[in-house]
N, C-alpha and C positions, 0 to 999 in steps of 0.2 A: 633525509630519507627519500629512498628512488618513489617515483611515483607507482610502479607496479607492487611495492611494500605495501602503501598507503593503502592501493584498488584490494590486494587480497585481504587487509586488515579489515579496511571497510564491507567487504563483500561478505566474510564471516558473520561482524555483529547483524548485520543486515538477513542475511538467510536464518541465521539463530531466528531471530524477532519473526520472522515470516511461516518458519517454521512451529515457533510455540507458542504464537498465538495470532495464527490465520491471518495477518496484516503487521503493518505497522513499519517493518523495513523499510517499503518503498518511499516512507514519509523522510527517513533519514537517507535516503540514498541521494537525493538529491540536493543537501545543505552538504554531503563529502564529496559528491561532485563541483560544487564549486566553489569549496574552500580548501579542499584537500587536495584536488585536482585540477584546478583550474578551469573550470568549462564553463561557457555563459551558461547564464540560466535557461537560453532555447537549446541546446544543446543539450543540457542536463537532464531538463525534463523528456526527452528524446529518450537519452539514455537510459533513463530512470525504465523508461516504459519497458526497453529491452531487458533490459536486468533482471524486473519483476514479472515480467512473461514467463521467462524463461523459468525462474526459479522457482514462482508459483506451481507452473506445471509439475514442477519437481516436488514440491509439498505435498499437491494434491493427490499423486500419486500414491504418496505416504501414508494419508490420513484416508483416501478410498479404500485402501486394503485391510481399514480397521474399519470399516464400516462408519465412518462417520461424516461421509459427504450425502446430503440431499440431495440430488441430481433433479430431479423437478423442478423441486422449490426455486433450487440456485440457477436454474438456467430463465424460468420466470422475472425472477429477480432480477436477473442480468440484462435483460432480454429490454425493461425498461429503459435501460440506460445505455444499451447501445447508441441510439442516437442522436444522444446528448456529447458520449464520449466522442463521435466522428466528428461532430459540430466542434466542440471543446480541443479537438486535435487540429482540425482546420483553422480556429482562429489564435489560435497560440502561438503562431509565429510575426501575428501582427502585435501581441501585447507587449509597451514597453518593457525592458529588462529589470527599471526595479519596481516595477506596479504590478508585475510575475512573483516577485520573491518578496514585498511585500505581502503580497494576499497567499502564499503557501507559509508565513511564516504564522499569520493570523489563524488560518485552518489548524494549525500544527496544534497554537497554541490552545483552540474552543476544543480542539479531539483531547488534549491533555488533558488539560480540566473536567471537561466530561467523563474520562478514563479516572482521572482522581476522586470522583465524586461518587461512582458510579457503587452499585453495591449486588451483587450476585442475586441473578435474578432466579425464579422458580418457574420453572417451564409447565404448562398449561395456566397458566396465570393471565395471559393474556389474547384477547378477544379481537383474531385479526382481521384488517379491514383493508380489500384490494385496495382502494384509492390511496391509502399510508404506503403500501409495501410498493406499489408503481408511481409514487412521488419519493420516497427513499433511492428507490431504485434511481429512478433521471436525473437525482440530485447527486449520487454517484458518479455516476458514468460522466456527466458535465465537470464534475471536481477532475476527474480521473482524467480528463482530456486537456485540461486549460492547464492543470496544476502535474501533469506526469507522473498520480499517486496511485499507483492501485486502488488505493481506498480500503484497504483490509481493516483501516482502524476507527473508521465509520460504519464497515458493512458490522461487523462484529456486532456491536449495540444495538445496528437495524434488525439482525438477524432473532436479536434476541427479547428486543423489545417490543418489535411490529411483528414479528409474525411467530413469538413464543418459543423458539428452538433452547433446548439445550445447550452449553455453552462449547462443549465439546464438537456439535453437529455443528454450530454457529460457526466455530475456527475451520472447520474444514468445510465446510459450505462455502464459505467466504472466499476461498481460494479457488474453487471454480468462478463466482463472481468474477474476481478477479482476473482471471486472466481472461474471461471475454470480455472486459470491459477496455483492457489492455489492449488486447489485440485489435478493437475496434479504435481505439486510438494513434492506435501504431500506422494502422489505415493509411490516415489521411498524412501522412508525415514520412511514409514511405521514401518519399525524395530526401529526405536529412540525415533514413539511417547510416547511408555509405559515405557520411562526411563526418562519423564520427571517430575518436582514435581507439579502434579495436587492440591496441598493442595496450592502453589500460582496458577499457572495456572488456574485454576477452578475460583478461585473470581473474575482476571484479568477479562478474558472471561465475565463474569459475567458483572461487571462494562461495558462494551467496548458495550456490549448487548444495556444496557440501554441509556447510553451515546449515540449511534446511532439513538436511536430514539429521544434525545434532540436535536442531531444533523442536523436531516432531519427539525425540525420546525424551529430552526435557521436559516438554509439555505432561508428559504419560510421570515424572516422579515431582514436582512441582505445585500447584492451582493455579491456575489459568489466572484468578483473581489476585497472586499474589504477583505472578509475571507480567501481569498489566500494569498493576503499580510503578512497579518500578520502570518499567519502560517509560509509562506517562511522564517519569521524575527528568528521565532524559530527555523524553520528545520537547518537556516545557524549559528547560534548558535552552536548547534548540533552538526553539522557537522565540523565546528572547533576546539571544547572539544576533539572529537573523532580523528582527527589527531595531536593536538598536545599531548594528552595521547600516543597513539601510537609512536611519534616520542622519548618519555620519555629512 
């Protein structure tokens, strides 16, 4: 199978996932970058970042027009983690290659199990407290830098656990997160984008586009609760391949 098949296949299930529930692609975009595509792990997570910029903005747009982005909150929130994410993208190209995919395989695996464990939360229930939601936040933005994840499948739980949001506000919240935490990462790594192979990247991107808009009308006949499951079944999947390859 050509690799431009691979980048569109992979770029659908990816924007699907980002699309219907505010995160979570970015975490898989880059375990099909470099098995499905061949790309180191500095590379991937490069890629990873553009991929999910780009797409996220595409979500966001989706999910602003239904009312359901906090633009305050989420730029607050973000606003945390920028400077973890620019730190986190500067030092990422010094981290060995499998002590990189190691520790994104680990992350994969604690957001799974969390995701499987977790149970629909009731909004006003919880009693938010700045110093939670700006250590959420820079624990983000430094994942999102070292590891190339947007972190939508973290902010989601933060969103809804630390500062009480609705699950609905939480998925589209996230995805402004998102992409400023991306773009602050993308920053510092500026010099790697133009040495990536945009003849895949380009279609991936592509696919992930469209894919997010299937994703956001899933999200609207589905529960958000039922589409996390089963993503988590993947993501721990995933993230088992990935450390027992590495352990090889």
């Amino acid at each position: 199978m050509s690799a431009v098949v691979l980048a569109l296949a992979a770029g659908a299930v990816i924007g699907l996932a980002l699309g219907a529930l505010g995160g979570g692609g970015s975490v898989l975009a880059v375990p099909a970058l470099i098995y499905l595509l061949g790309f180191s792990p500095v590379g991937a997570t490069t890629a990873s970042l553009v991929i999910v910029t780009l797409t996220s903005v595409t979500a966001l747009v989706a999910h602003a027009r239904d009312g359901h982005v906090r633009w305050r909150t989420g730029l607050l929130f973000a606003a945390a983690g920028i400077g973890p994410a620019m730190l986190g993208g500067a030092l990422a190209g010094s981290v060995p290659a499998a002590v990189l995919t190691s520790a994104f395989a680990v992350v994969a695996g604690v957001a799974a199990v969390r995701m499987l464990r977790s149970r629909p939360a009731a909004a006003g229930t919880v009693t938010v407290r700045p110093g939670r939601a700006a250590a959420a936040g820079a624990g983000l933005g430094a994942v999102t830098g070292v590891l190339g994840v947007g972190g939508g499948f973290l902010a989601v739980p933060a969103l809804v656990g630390v500062l009480g949001m609705r699950m609905r506000n939480a998925v589209g919240t996230s995805l402004l997160v998102i992409t400023v935490n991306s773009l602050a990462a993308l920053s510092m790594r500026a010099g790697t984008v133009e040495t990536l192979d945009w003849t895949v990247v380009g279609p991936f991107i592509a696919a992930a586009v469209l894919g997010a808009w299937d994703g956001k009308r899933l999200s609207a006949k589905v529960s958000g609760h039922t589409l996390q499951r089963i993503f988590a079944v993947v993501l721990l999947a995933v993230a088992v391949f990935m450390l027992v390859d590495g352990l090889r």
